[in-house]
Structures are given as C-alpha cells and as structure tokens.
N, C-alpha and C positions, 0 to 999 in steps of 0.2 A: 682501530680506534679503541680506547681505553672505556669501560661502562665509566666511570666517574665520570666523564664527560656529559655523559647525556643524566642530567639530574633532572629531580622533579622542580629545583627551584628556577633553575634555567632554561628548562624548555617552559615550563610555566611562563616564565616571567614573557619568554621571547614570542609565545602566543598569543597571551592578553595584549599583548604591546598592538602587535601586527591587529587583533581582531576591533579594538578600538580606534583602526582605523582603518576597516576595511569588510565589518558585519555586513553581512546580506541585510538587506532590506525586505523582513518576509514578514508577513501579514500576521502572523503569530506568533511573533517575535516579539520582546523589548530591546531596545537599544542599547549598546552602551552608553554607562552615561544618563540612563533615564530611571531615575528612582521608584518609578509605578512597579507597584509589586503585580510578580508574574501572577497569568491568571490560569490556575491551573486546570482549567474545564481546557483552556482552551490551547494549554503545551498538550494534554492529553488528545485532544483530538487529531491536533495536527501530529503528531507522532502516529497514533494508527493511521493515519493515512497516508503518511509516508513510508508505512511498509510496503516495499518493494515495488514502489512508487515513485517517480522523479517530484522533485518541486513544481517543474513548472505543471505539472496534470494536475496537484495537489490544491496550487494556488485558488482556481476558480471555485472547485468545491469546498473548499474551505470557508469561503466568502460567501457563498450560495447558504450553507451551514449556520455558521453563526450569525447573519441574515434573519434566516427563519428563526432558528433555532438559537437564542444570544447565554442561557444556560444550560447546565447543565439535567436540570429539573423540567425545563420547557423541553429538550429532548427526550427525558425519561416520558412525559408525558404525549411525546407525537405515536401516532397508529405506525405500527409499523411496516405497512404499504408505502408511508409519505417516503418515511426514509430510505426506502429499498431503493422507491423510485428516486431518489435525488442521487445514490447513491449509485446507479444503473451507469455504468461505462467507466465506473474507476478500477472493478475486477478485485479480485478474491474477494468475494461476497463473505465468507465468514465472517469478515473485519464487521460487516456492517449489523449480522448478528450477536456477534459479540458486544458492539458498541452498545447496542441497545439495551442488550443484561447489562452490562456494567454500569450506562448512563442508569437505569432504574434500581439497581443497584444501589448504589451513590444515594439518590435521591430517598430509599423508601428505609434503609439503614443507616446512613450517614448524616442525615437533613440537610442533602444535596450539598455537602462539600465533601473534597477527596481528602484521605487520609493522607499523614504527610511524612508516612517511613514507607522506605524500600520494602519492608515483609507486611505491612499492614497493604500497600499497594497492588503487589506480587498478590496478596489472596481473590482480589476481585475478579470477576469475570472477563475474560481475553488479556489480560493484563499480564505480560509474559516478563522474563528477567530484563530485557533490553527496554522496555516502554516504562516497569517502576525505575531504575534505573537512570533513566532519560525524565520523567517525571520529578524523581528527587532532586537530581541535580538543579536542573533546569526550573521548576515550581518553587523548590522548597529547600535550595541551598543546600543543599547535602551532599560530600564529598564520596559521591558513589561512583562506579567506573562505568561509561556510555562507552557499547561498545558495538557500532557499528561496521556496514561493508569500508567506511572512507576512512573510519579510527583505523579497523582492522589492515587497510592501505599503508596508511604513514606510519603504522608499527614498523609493520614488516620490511617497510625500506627504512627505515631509522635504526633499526638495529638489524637490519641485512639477513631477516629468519628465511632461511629457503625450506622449508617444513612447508609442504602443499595444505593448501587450506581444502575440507575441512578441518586436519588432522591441526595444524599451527592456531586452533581456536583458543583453546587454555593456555598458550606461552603468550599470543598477542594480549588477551586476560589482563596477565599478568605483569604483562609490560605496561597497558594501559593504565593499571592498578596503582603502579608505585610512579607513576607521574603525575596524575590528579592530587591537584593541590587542593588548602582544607581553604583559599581563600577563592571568591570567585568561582565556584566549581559549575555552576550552568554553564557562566561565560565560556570557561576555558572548553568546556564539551563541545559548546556548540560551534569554538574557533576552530578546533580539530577537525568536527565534521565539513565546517567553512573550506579548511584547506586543503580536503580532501575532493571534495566537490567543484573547486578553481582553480585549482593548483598542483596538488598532487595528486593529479587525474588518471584511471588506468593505463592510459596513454600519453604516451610526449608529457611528460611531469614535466613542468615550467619550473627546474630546481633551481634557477638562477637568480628568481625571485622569491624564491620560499625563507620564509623568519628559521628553518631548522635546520637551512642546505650546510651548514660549520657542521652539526652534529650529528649529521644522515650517514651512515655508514654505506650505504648503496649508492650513494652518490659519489661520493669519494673513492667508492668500487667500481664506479660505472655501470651499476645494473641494475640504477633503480626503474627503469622504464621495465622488466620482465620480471619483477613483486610485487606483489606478492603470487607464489607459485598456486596453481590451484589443481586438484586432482582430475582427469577429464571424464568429463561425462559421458554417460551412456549417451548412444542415440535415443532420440523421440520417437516410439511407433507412432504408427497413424489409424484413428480410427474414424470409422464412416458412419453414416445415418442419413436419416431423410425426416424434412421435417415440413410443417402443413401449415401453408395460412388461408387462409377460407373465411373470408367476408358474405354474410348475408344484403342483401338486395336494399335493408334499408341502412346498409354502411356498417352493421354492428363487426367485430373481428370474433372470431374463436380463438379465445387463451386459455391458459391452464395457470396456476402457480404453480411452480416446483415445493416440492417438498423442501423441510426446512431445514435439512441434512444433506451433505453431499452436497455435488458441484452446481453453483447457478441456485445453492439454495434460497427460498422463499422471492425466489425474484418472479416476474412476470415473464411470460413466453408464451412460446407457440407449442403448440400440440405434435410429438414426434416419435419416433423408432428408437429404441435404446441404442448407445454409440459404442461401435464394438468394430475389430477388425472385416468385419462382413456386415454390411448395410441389410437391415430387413425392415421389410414392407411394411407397414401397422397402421393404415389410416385412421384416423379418431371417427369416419362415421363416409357414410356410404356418399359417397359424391362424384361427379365427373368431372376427375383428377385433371391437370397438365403438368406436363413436367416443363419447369423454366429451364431456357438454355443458362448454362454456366452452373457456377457452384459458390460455395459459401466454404472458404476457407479462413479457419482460427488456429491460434495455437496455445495449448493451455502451459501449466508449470510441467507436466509431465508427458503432454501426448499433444500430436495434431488433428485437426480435427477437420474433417472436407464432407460438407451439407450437400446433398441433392433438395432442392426447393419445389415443392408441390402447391400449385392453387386453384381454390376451386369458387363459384362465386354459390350460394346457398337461395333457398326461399325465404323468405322475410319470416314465417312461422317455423324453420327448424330450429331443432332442439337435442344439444350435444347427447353422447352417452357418460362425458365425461369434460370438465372444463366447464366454460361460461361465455357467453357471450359479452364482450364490453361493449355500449355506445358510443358511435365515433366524436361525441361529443366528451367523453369519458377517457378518448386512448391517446396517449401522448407515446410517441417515437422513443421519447429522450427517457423513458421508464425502462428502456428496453436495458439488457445487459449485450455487451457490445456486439457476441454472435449471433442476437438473436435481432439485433437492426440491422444487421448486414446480409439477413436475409428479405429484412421488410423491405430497405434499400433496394434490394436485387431484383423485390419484385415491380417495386415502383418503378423502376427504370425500365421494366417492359412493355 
C-alpha cells in the first residue's frame, strides 16, 4: 500500500462519517450533532478515570461524581476523606490525589475554569501529555494528537508498524499526528478511540466492518489480528503480609489511613505487616489473634499480592498504639479500597 493512500483528509472524513453514526453513548460525552459546548470539568474527569480503566467501571463513578460533586469548584472544596471514599475500588489511588490538587488547583488560581491550551493544561497537577491532549481536543477544539492504548491499536494495524510497543510509541505519535484534522478534532479522537474499543479490538478485529479496512495495510496483509507487537513482560513476584481486623465489643473497627505516598495512599484500611516476599508478624496491639482460614489474594501493576487475615474482637475501652477506632455507624465497606474489602469480605463470610 502506497502512504498517499492513507491521508489525513480521508481517513478524517471516513471517521467522522462512521462516528456520526455510531458514537458511544457515554455519560460524559456530547453527541454528534449536539451543539452544547463540551464541559470541560467534566471531559477532564472522565479521562482521569479512564486511565487504565474500562468504560463500563468508569460509568457508575462517574455518575456517583458529578452527582455529588456537578463542578469543578464543589470538588475542590469536598474533604478529601469524601473523595477517597467514593473513589475506593476504582484503583490506582494516585488518580484520586492528584484529582484533588488539580480540582483545587483550578479552582483557587483559575476561578475554577480550566485553561484551554495544551502547555497551559500539561502544568497542572496530574495532568500528564495524554489527558491535556485529550482535554484540548475534546473541551476546547484543538487539533492536538489523543493518543491512546486504542489510537495506538489502529495506528499500528493501519500502517502495519511491527516496532514492539513500548519502543513503536513515537512512530504511532507520529502517525497519529499527521492525521488529525484542524476540523472536528474531539470528534475525530474520540471516533478513533470509538473504533478501537468496538472494532478494532485486540482480538478478532471485526475489519469487515471498519470505515478504514480499504486503507489498513495489516488487513490487506492479514495480520492485523497480531498488532500491534508488544515487548513481553517480566513476570510478577509475589509478595506476602498479614493484615488485622479487630472490632471492639461496641462494633467500633480498628483502621489506620495510609500515608499519602505510595500504594493505597491516603485511602482507609486495616492495620498490617509491610508486603515483602517474606510475611512478618506485627500485630497493631496485644490481642487474642485467629487466624481465618483462606487468604486474600490481589494483584497490583507490578506484583501480587496474598493476605493472611487475622481477627480479634477487643473491650469496648481499648485503645490503639497507632490508628483509630471508627463507629460502626461511621464505617461504610464501600470506602474500602478493593484489597482491603476482600479481606473484610473474607471475614464476614466466617
């Protein structure tokens, strides 16, 4: 296949076509076809939340979200316990620290609206090259190149790059770069993403339906089902701990916050052992331990991770060396982050 084939006017055109009549219908979304100007509190949220996230996880938080929270100023201003907890089981907690600089952010330098370039974007807090990016286009009509896992798919089979990703990041770039058109530019991003996510799926690509299978060079090679190449990963170690739930007599739980650094930070939890290839003992305070049968097995970006579950029931007067007691009128399950309900789980089911 010749490059003058695959143009930005023609793959343009053959995108917008297809995406006006076949947009996802997503909660964060404008339509095509619907004049209301995007609202950028809220392409911005939904984008951090879809890092490394599906849609459908996405959807109910998001709704939960802008619910409580309908600006971006009304977020700067929640405690940010509220948000941890609403934010508990969607994972990589950073996202939800970060959100909260940058909602306040926004709000205490900008008088709560976002700025609407790519480098004015890019400086705020968690706001990485892919979300101002995705912001511009998408908010504020600007012909920037969105360039995610789905773009990065239908590059790589559209012009047939067998360059293992990560290493094929700057050539997909750049392919994505010189097809973004100046007209339409959210639309056209978010048709991309549309047809990577329905269509040109990592698996079994439905090319027989796709608006770009004329000008797919890996289709017409027959290999677009095994691109884009990826380099293989290490294995995951696995690391162990032990961790402690220990209710007092008048229902209160013993928690800790984590620290606001690091994994699981500022989230709510139980009291435990640092997680290390060898599990060590460290009860938070003198009690008459049991150990639950079974185990509490997670798996993070980098490692996995397998809980021994300790519980103990306390006197209604003790008092931690470290942590806090919550009132069962005070603890909600759904604040947990997701390892750490799957031990509460573990123990309610005994």
């Amino acid at each position: 296949m010749r490059d003058a084939e695959i143009t930005v006017c023609n793959v343009a055109e053959a995108m917008l076509a297809w995406y006006d009549r076949n947009a996802r219908d997503l909660p964060w979304r404008i339509p095509p076809g619907d004049d209301t100007p995007p609202d950028p509190y809220r392409v911005w949220l939904s984008e951090v939340m879809l890092q490394q996230t599906t849609v459908a996880a996405v959807r109910e938080y998001f709704l939960r979200f802008t619910t409580r929270w309908p600006t971006v100023s009304d977020l700067a201003a929640a405690p940010d316990a509220d948000v941890m907890g609403e934010w508990a089981g969607l994972g990589y907690y950073a996202r939800a620290r970060n959100l909260l600089k940058c909602a306040r952010v926004v709000a205490d330098r900008h008088g709560g609206t976002f700025p609407d370039t790519y480098d004015r974007l890019l400086a705020l807090p968690g706001i990485g090259p892919y979300t101002a990016a995705a912001m511009s286009a998408i908010a504020f009509g600007r012909p920037e190149t969105v360039l995610d896992g789905n773009v990065e798919r239908v590059m790589a089979r559209l012009y047939e790059l067998h360059t293992p990703l990560p290493a094929a990041k700057p050539v997909l770039h750049a392919y994505a770069t010189a097809l973004t058109p100046r007209n339409r530019p959210g639309d056209y991003a978010q048709a991309v993403m549309d047809l990577g996510a329905t269509i040109c799926t990592p698996k079994s690509p439905a090319c027989g339906i796709c608006p770009l299978r004329d000008r797919c060079a890996a289709r017409l090679a027959g290999n677009a089902a095994q691109l884009p190449k990826k380099t293989p990963k290490k294995p995951k170690p696995t690391r162990r701990g032990t961790i402690y739930l220990a209710q007092r007599s008048d229902g209160a739980w013993l928690m800790e916050r984590r620290p606001d650094h690091g994994l699981l930070g500022g989230m709510l939890g139980w009291p435990g052992s640092d997680w290390a290839e060898t599990a060590q003992d460290a009860p938070p305070l003198q009690a008459d331990w049991t150990l639950l049968p079974g185990e509490v097995r997670h798996t993070f970006t980098h490692f996995h991770l397998i809980l021994t579950v300790m519980t103990a029931t306390l006197p209604a007067d003790s008092a931690p060396d470290s942590g806090f007691f919550l009132a069962p009128d005070q603890f909600r399950p759904s604040d947990l982050p997701t390892v750490m309900r799957k031990a509460y789980d573990l123990a309610r089911s005994k």
